[in-house]
C-alpha positions as CSV (number, residue, x, y, z in Angstrom):
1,X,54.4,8.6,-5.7
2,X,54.7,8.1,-2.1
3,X,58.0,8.8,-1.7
4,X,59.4,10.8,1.5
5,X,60.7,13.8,0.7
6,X,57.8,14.5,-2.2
7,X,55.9,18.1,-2.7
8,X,52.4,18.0,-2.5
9,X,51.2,21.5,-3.7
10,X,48.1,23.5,-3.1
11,X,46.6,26.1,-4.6
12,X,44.4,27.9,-1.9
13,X,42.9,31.3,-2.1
14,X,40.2,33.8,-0.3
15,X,38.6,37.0,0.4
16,X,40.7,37.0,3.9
17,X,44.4,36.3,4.0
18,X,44.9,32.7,5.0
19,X,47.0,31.8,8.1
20,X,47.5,27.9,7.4
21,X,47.2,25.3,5.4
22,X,47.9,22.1,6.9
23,X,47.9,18.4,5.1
24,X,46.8,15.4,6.2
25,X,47.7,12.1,4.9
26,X,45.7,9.1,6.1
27,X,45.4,5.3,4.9
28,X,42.5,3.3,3.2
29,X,41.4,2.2,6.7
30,X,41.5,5.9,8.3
31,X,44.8,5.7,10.2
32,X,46.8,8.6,10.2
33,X,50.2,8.2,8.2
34,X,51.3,12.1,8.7
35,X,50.3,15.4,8.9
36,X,51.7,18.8,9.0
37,X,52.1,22.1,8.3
38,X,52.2,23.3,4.3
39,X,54.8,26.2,3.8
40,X,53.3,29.2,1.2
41,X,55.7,29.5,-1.8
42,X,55.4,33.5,-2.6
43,X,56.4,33.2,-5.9
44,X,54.0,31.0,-7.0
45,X,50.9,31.8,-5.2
46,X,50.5,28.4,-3.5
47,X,51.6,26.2,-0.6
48,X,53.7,23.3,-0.3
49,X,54.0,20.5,1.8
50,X,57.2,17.9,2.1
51,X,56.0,14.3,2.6
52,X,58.5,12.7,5.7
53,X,56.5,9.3,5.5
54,X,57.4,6.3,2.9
55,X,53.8,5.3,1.0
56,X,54.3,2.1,-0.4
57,X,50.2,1.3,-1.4
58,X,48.5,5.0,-2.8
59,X,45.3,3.3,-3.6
60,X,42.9,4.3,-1.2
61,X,45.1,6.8,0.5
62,X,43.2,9.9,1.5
63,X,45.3,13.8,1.9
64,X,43.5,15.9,2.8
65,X,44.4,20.0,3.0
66,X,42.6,22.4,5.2
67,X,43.6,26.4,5.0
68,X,42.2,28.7,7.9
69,X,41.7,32.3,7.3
70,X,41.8,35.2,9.1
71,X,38.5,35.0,10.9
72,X,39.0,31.6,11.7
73,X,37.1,29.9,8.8
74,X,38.2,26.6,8.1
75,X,38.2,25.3,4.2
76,X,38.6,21.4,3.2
77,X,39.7,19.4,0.3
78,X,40.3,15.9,0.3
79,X,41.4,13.6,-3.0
80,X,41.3,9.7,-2.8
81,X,44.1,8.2,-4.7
């Protein structure tokens, strides 16, 4: 919804333990809003990450969550709202 304080969650998995999973939020015209560090959530298997930026305009807003394994692999997803 945009607002500061907000959960994004992400479910991230692989054959290695991961190490990080970090989120990036950018706008429609590619400048970074924020970008951090997600926190794993033992119980439920995924990571979450606390919005500390006010979003008033989603459309075209681009997050985008990378997790690092053990060897150093890096994995992407991005979602355009």
């Amino acid at each position: 919804h945009g607002n500061t304080g907000e959960k994004i969650t992400v479910t991230a998995g692989d054959d290695f333990s991961l190490v990080s999973l970090t989120v990036k939020i950018s706008g429609p015209d590619g400048s970074l809003l924020e970008e951090g560090a997600a926190v794993f959530n033992k119980p439920f298997v995924n990571y979450d990450y606390t919005s500390t930026v006010q979003v008033s305009a989603l459309t075209g807003v681009v997050i985008v969550a990378s997790a690092k394994d053990t060897p150093g692999n890096v994995t992407k997803l991005s979602v355009t709202l």
